[in-house]
N, C-alpha and C positions, 0 to 999 in steps of 0.2 A: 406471568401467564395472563393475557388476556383476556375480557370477559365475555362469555361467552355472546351469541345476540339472540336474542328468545327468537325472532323469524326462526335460525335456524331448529328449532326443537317444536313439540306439538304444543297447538294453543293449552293455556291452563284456563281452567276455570276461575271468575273471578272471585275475591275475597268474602267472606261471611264472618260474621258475630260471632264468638263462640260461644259467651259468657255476656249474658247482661245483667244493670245493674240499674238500681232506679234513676231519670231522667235528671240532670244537673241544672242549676237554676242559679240566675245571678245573686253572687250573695246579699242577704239584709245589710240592714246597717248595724245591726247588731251584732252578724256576725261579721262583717268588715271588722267590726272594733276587737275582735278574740283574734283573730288572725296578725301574723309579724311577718314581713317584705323579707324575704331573702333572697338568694341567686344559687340556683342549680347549676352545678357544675360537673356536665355529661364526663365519665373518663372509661373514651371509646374502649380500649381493652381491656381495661378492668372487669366492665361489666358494673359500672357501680355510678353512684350520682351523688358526689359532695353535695352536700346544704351549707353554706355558709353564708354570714352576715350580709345584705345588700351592701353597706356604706361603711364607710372608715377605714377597721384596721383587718376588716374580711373575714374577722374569726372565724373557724369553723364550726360550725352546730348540730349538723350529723350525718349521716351517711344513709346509702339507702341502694341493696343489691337490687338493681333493674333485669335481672335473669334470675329470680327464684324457680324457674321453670326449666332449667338450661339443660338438665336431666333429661325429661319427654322431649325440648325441640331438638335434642341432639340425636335420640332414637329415632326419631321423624328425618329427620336428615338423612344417618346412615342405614337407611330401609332403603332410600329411593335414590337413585343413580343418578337420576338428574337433578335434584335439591342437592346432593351431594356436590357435584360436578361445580357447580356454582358458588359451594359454601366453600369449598377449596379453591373458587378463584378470586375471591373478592380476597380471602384471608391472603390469597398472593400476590395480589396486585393493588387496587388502592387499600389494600388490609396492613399493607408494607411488611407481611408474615406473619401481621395478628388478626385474630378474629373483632368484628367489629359487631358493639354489644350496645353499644347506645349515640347513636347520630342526634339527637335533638329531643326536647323534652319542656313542655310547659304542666304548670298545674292546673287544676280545677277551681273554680271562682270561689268556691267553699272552704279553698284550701285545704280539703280532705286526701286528696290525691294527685298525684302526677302524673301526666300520660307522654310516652317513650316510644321513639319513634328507635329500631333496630336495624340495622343493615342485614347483618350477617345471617338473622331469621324470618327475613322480609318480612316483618310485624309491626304494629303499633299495639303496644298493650297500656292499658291503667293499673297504677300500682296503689294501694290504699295505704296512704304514709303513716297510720297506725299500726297495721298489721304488719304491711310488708306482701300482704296476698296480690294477687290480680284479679282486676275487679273485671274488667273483660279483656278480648285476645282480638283485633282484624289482621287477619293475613290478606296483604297488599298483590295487585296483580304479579303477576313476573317472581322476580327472585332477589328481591332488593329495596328497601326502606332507606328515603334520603332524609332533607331538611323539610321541616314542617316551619307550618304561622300558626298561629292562632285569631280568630277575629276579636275588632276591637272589647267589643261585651264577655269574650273569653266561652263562647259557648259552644264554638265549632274550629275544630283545627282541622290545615290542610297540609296533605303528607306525600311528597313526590314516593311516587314508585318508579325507581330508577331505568332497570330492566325492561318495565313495561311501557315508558313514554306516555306516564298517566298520573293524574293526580288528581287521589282520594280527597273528597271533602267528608269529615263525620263529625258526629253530635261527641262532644266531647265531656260527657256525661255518660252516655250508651254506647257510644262505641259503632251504633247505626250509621251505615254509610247515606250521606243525605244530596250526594251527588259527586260526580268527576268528570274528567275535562281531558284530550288530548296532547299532549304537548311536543315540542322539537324533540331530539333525540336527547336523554338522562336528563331529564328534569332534575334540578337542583334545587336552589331561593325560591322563596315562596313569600309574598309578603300582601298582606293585607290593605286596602285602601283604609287609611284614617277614619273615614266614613263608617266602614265595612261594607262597600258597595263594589268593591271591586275586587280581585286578586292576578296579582303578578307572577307568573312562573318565567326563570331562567334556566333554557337547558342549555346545557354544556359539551354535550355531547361527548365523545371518547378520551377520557383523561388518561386513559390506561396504559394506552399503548406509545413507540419511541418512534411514532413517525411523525416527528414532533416539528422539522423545517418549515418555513413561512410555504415553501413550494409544493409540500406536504397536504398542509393542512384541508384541503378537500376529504380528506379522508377520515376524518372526525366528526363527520355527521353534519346534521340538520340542526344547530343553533342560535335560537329566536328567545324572545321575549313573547308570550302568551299573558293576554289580557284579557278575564272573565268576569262576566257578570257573575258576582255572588250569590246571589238567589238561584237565576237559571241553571248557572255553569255555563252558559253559551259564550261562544269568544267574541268579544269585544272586538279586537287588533291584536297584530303578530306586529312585533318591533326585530327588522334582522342586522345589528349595529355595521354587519360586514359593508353596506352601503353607506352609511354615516359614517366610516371608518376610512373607508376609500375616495370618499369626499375632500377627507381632510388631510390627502396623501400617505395614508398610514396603511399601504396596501398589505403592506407585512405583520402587524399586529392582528392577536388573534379578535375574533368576535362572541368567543365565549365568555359571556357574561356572567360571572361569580358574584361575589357580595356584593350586594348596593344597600342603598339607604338616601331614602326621599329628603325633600326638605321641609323644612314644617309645614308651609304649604300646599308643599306636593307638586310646585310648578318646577322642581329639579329633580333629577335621578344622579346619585354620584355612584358610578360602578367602577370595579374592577374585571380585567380581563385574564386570560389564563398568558402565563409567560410574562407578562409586563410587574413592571417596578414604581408601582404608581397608580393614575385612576384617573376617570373621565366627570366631567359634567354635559350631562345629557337635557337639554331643555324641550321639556314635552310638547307646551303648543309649539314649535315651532320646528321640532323633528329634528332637530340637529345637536352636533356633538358642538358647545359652545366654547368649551376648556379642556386641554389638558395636562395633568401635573405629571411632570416625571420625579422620581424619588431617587435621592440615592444609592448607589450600588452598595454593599458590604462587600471589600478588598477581598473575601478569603469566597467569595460566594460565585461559585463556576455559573458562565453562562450559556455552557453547554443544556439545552434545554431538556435533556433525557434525564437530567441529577432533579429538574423539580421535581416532585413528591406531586405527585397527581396533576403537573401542570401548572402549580398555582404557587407561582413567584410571592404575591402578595395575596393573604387570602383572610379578610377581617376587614369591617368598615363599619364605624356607628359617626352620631353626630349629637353633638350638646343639644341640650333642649332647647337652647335659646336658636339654635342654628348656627353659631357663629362658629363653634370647631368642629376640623372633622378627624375622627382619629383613627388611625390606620396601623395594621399588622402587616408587618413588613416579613412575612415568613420565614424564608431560603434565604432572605437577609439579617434576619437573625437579632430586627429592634421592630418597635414600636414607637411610631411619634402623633403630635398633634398638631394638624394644620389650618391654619387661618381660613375659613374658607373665603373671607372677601380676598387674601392677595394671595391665598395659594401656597403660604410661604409655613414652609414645617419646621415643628421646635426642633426641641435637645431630640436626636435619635436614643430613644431609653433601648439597652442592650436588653434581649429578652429571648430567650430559646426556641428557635421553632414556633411563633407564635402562630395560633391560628383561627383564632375569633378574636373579636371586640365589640363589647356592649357598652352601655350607662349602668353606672349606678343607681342603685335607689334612689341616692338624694340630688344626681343630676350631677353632681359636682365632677365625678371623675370615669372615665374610662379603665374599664377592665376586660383584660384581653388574656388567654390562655397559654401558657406558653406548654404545650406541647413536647418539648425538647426534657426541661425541665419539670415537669409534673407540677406546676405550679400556676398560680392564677394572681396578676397584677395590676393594680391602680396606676393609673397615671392621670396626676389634675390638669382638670382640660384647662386650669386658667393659667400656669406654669410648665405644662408641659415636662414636671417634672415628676419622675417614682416616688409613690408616696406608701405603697405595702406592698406584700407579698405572700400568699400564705401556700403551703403543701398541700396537696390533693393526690389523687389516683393517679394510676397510670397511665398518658396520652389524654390529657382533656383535652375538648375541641370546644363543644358547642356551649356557653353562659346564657341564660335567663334567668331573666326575674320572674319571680314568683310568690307564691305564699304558704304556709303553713298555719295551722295550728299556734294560739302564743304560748301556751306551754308545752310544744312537742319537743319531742327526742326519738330518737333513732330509732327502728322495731328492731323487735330483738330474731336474732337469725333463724 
């Protein structure tokens, strides 16, 4: 079922605080030193967020229900015919028949709390990783919570409102909205300038639906790249790859921009596109599309493009610290590998379920990517290219971050 398009229903008013809490601040170095690195691990239908080990063998260290509330947002739903209408199409359509309970999720610099970006309750809440309570609630324009960033100093996260073609910037402390921005049709990626002078939004426009042909694709919306000033919110530049794209006679690939990931100095963009088996180098000063990799197909993996899952043949992209790998989730293909970024040329294909993120580890060493399929989360060494763990998680994980806690926390209890 399609999702519905807010034009066609009455404007909503926009989002408010519910709950606030005292203002967040970067931590001491004191408290840097109580604090331990580990990596959240979103599992969209769970409703839940693995905590496990940043680096090595991924242990897990504890769990953490991201819908202690799911009770009141589900009475708020079934009141109102149009929250409703929505909550039953996402859960049908990119929900794939499940409700979606947690899309993205960083901590707080104190490592006290994690804030949770939800699809399915178009909200961004803070959870207190002692308690388990919520420390505050934003209800996001429209009817839908995507991928969120965080800035570099960790004090403001920015959280696409899918529905609404908007994107919340708040104090990531209070929960105070401190500005938002425009964007092309379903804002997605969101990624922060190095700096924190700048941010990047990727819409993607309509993943939903099966009118999915190159001769099609007009119908998919308004999909650009959205560059803002950080402070203002004012837009910088619109990036639309459909011309960079048809430059390079690729008239038929789509222009929807999925995961990317800069290069350390920020004069590269390496994206993925929806439908494609592979990814782009995008060179900034110079506006153009300079490389690109195609990947190999998985034999059993149709290329009827109605079977990808929201569109998104490859959907995961990070990059060594040094810059030299970049490692990719081959989704609908069904592995993950690491490729050289100077010649292009990608390892061993590690076999891996449905993968659908890929981040760094803590200590830089390895690539860890979600496999989705599997309910599991896996290493792979960016200097070998080869599986190095694997550990169980929840149901459907998607999104990984690093983050922090507490050095002696454990799980709140239910």
């Amino acid at each position: 079922m399609p999702v519905l398009k807010p034009r066609h229903l009455c404007a909503m008013a926009a989002a408010v605080v519910l709950t606030v809490t005292a203002p967040a601040t970067v931590a001491s170095a004191a408290d840097t030193a109580a604090l331990r690195e580990v990596l959240f691990v979103g599992n969209n239908w769970d409703g839940t967020a693995d905590v496990i080990k940043s680096s090595g063998d991924l242990t897990k260290v504890g769990r953490i229900n991201v819908v202690p509330d799911k009770d009141a947002r589900m009475a708020e739903i079934n009141a109102d015919p149009i929250k409703w209408i929505y909550f039953m199409a996402i859960r049908n359509s990119v929900g794939e028949g499940h409700d979606q309970f947690v899309d993205d999720m960083y901590s707080t610099p104190d490592g006290r709390s994690v804030v949770v970006s939800r699809p399915s309750f178009a909200d961004v809440v803070s959870i207190d990783l002692a308690t388990g309570k919520i420390n505050w609630r934003f209800k996001v324009s429209g009817y839908r919570a995507d991928h969120m960033a965080v800035s570099p100093d960790g004090t403001r996260v920015a959280v696409s409102a899918s529905t609404a073609n908007t994107v919340h910037v708040l104090n990531i402390g209070t929960g105070q909205q401190l500005g938002s921005f425009a964007t092309g049709d379903k804002p997605h990626e969101n990624i922060f300038s190095r700096d924190g002078k700048y941010i990047w939004n990727m819409a993607i426009g309509d993943v939903n639906t099966d009118s999915d042909a190159p001769w099609l694709d007009w119908t998919k919306g308004d999909r650009h790249i959205t560059v803002v000033d950080a402070t203002t919110y004012k837009q910088v530049k619109t990036i639309d790859m459909r011309d960079r794209l048809n430059a390079i006679g690729l008239k038929d690939y789509s222009d929807a921009v999925r995961p990317a990931v800069f290069s350390p100095d920020e004069s590269k963009l390496y994206f993925q596109v929806s439908f494609f088996n592979g990814f782009f180098e995008y060179d900034i000063a110079t506006d153009k599309i300079t490389r690109t990799k195609t990947l190999p197909k998985n034999p059993a993996t149709s290329d009827d493009r109605t079977t990808m899952v929201n569109d998104s043949r490859h959907h995961g992209l990070s990059m060594s610290p040094d810059g030299s790998k970049l490692c990719v989730a081959g989704t609908m293909d069904d592995y993950a590998t690491v490729v050289n970024r100077a010649t292009l040329q990608e390892g061993p294909l590690v076999t891996a379920s449905k993968p659908y993120w890929a981040t760094v580890s803590g200590d830089g060493k390895s690539c860890v990517v979600s496999e989705s399929g599997a309910d599991q989360v896996t290493a792979i060494d960016f200097a070998t290219g080869q599986k190095t763990a694997s550990v169980p998680v929840g149901d459907h994980p998607q999104r990984v971050r690093l983050g922090h806690v507490a050095a002696d926390w454990t799980s709140p209890s239910s």
